[in-house]
VMD Tcl script that draws the C-alpha trace (Angstrom):
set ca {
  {68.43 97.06 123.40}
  {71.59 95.53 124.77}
  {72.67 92.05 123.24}
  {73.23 89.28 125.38}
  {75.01 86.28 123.90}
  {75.97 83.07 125.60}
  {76.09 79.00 125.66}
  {74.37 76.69 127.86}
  {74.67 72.84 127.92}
  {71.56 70.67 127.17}
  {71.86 67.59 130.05}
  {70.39 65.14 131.33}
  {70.78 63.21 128.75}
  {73.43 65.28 127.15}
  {72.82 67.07 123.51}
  {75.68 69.26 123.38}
  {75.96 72.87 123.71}
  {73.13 75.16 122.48}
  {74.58 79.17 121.75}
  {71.98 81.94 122.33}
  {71.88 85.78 120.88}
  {68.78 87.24 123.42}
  {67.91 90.76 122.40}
  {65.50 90.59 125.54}
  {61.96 90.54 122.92}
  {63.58 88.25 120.78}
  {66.20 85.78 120.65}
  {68.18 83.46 118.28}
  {69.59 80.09 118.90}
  {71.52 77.79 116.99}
  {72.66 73.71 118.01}
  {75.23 74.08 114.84}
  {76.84 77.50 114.69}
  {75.06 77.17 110.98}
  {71.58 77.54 111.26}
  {69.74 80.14 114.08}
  {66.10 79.23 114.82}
  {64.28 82.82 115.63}
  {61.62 83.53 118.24}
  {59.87 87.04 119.22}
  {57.32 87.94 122.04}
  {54.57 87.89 120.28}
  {52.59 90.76 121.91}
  {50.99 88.73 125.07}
  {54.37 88.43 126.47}
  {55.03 84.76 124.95}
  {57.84 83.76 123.19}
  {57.41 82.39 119.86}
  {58.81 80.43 116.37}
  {59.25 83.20 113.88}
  {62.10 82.05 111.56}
  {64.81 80.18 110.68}
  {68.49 82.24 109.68}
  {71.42 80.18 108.21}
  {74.79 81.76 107.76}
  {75.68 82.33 104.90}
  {72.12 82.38 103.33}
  {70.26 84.68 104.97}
  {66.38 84.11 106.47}
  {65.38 80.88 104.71}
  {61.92 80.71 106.55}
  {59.85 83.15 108.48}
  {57.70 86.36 108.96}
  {57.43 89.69 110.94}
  {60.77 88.71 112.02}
  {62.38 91.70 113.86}
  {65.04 93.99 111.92}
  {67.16 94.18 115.26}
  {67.13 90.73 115.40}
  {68.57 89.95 112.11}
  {70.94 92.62 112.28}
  {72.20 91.34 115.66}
  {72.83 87.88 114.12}
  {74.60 89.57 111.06}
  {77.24 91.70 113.52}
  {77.33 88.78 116.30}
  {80.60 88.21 117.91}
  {82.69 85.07 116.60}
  {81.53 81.88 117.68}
  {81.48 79.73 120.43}
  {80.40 81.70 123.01}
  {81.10 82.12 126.93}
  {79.43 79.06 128.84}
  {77.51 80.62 131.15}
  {75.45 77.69 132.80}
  {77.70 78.04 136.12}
  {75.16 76.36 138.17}
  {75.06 72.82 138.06}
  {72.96 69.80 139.73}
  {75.11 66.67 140.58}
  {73.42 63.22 141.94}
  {75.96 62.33 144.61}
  {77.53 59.07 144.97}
  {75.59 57.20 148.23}
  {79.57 56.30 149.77}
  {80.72 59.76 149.72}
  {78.26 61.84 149.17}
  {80.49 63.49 146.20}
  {79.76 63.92 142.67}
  {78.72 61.00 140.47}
  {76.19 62.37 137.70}
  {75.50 65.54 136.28}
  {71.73 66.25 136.09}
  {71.06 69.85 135.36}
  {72.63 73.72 134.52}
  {71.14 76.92 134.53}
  {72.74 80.18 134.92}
  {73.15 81.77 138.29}
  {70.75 84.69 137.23}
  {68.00 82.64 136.33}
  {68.29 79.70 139.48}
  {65.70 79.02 141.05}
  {65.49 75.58 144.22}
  {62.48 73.74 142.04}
  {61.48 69.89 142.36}
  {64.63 67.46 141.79}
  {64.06 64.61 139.99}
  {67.18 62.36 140.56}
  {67.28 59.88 138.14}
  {70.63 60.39 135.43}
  {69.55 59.64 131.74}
  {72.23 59.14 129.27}
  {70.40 59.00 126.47}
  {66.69 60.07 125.08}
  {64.39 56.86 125.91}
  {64.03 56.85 122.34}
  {67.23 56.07 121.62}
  {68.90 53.04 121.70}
  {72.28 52.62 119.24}
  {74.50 52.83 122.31}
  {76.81 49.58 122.28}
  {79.21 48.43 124.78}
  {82.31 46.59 123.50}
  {82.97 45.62 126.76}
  {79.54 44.63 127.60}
  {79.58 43.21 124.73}
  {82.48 40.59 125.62}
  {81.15 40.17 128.46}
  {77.92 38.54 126.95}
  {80.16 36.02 124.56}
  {82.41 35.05 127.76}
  {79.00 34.16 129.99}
  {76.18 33.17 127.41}
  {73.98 36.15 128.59}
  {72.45 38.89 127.17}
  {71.95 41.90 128.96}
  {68.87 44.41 128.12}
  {70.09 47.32 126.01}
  {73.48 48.67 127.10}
  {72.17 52.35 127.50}
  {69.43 50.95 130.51}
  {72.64 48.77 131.70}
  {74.53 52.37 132.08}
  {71.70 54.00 132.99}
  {71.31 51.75 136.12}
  {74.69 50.93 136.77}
  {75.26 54.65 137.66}
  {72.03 55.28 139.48}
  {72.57 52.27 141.58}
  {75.73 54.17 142.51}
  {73.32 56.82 144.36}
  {70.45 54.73 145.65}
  {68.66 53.48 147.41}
  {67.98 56.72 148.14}
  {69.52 59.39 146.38}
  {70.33 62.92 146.83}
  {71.75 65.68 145.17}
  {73.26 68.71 145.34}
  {73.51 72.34 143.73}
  {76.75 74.29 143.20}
  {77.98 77.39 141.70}
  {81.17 76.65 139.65}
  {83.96 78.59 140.31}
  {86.49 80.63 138.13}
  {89.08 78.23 139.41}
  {86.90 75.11 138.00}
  {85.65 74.41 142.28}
  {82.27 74.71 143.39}
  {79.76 76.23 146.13}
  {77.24 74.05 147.81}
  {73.78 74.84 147.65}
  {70.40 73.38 148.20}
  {69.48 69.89 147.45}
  {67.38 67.02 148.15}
  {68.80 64.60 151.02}
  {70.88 66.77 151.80}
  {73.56 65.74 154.83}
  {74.25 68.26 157.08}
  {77.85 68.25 156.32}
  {77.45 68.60 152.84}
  {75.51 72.07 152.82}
  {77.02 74.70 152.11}
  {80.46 73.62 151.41}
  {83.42 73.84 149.30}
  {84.76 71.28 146.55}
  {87.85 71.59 144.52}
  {87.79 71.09 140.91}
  {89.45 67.66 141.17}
  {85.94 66.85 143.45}
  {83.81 66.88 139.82}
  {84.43 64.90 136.97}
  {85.56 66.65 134.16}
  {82.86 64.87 131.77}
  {79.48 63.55 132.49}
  {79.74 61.00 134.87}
  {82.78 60.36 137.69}
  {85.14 57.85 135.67}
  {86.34 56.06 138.82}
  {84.55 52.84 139.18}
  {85.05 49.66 141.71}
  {85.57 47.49 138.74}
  {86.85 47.48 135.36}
  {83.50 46.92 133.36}
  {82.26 49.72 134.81}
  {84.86 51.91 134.13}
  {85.10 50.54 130.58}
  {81.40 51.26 130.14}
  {81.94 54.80 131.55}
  {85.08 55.41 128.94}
  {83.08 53.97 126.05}
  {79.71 56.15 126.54}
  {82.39 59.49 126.70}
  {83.62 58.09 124.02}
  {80.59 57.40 122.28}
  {79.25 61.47 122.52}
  {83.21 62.74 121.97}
  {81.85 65.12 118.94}
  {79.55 66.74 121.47}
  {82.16 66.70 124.75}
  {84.25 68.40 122.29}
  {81.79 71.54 122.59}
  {82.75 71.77 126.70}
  {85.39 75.05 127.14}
  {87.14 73.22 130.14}
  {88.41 69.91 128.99}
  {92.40 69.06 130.25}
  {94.62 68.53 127.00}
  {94.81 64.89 127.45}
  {91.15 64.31 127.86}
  {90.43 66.72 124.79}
  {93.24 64.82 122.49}
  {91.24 61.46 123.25}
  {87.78 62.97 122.49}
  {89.65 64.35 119.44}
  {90.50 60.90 118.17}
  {87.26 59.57 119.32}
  {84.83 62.07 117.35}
  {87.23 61.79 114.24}
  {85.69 58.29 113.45}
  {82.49 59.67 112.99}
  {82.94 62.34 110.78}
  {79.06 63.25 110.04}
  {78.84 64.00 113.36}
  {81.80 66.09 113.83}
  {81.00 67.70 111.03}
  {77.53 68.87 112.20}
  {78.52 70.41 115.50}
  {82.64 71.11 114.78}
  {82.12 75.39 114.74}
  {81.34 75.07 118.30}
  {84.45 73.66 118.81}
  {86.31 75.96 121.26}
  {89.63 74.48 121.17}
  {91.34 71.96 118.74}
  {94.58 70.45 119.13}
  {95.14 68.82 116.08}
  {93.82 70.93 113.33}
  {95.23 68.62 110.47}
  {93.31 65.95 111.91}
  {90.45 67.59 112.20}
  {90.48 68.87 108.40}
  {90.84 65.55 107.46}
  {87.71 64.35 109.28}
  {85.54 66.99 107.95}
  {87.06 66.48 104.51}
  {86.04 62.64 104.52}
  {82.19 63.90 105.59}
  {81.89 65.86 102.92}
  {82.81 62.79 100.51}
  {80.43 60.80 102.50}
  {77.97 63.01 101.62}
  {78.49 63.33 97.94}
  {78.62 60.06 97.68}
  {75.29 59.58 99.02}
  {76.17 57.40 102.49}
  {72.95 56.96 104.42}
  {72.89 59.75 107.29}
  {73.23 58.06 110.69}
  {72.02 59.77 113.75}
  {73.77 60.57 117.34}
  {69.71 60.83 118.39}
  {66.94 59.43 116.95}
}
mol new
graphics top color blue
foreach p $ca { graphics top sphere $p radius 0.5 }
foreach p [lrange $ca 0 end-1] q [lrange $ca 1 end] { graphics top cylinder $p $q radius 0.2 }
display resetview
């Protein structure tokens, strides 16, 4: 059976990049480029957990795991793989009706118009470590407190589409553009058209704000996820030498995700992060978590 391998993103809220080895029957998928968790149709046409393959090591958990699945793993292709998640749902700004938010992916083979639910989440609910330094001066200037500065992102950028929002579907293009498709509050204008590449924002969420706190607390959440933005194929060099920096301050987390790296501009750097993780970890520094 023909082996299909490929990357999609996992939005809305944004986990990073998940890379997928699909035999058809059985598949293997790993968030790490280290550890593959297995499933198999299990005979009623439903995919199940069978295993658990780490590189290196071999199957550390599992049973009637398939031979052709293990042996696909074992002659894979290097990693990462093609992002193939060229359809993508975008709330749209209430001014322009352009790009603000990116809400979904899927790939063009498997799209299908469902229910849209537009409402951006940057983070799980569950998590809440996000902090503002902007926000944050903000509250010492006025005596205020604000609620947690993920729901004060959260709503800052879904104000930007409301009251009532809409959004759109397009297929991105080769030349980084993309073709309108169906929606919900849809203009009649805005069907079926044609943006250029500079028309989405290159990361999450459009980085062009009225006002500087919001544009601060735009750069700071980017900021905040740089070791998973890193995973994206398509970054600019400028934008992928910040994220660089960024995700180099938290080496754990760099270290957990850094084969899916697809580009690196300063390899020395890099090195250097993942060399301090690894001392963090011998010397027993508590584990802190980019989701709870």
């Amino acid at each position: 059976m023909p082996v299909r391998t490929y990357a999609r993103r996992r939005v809305n809220p944004y986990r990073g990049v998940v890379h997928i080895l699909d035999l058809g029957e059985a598949t293997a998928h790993t968030y790490d480029g280290l550890t593959w968790h297995l499933r198999a149709d299990d005979g009623q046409g439903l995919m199940r957990p069978v295993g658990v393959w780490v590189e290196g090591e071999g199957v550390r958990a599992g049973s009637r795991i398939p031979a052709e699945l293990i042996d696909a793993l074992q002659q894979r292709p290097p990693l990462p793989f093609r992002l193939a998640d060229r359809m993508e749902l975008w709330l749209l700004d209430k001014e322009r009706g352009m790009p603000l938010a990116l809400l979904a992916s899927e790939l063009p083979s498997r799209f299908r118009h469902e229910r849209i639910e537009p409402e951006w989440q940057p983070f799980a609910l569950r998590y809440t470590a996000f902090s503002s330094a902007a926000l944050a001066r903000r509250e010492e200037s006025t005596g205020t407190s604000d609620s947690r500065h993920r729901d004060w992102l959260a709503r800052t950028v879904n104000n930007a589409a409301r009251p009532y929002p809409a959004a759109q579907w397009f297929q991105r293009l080769p030349d980084g553009g993309g073709e309108g498709r169906s929606g919900l509050r849809l203009e009649a204008q805005w069907q079926q058209r044609t943006l250029a590449t500079q028309d989405f924002p290159e990361l999450l969420v459009r980085a062009s704000w009225n006002n500087l706190l919001e544009r601060s607390v735009i750069e700071e959440y980017h900021t905040w996820l740089a070791p998973l933005l890193l995973l994206l194929p398509d970054l600019s060099d400028a934008t992928r030498a910040w994220l660089e920096a960024a995700a180099c301050r938290h080496p754990a987390w760099l270290a957990r995700v850094h084969r899916l790296i697809p580009r690196v501009l300063d390899g020395a750097r890099l090195n250097a992060a993942l060399v301090a993780a690894r001392l963090e970890a011998a010397a027993g520094a508590p584990e802190t978590q980019m989701f709870d």
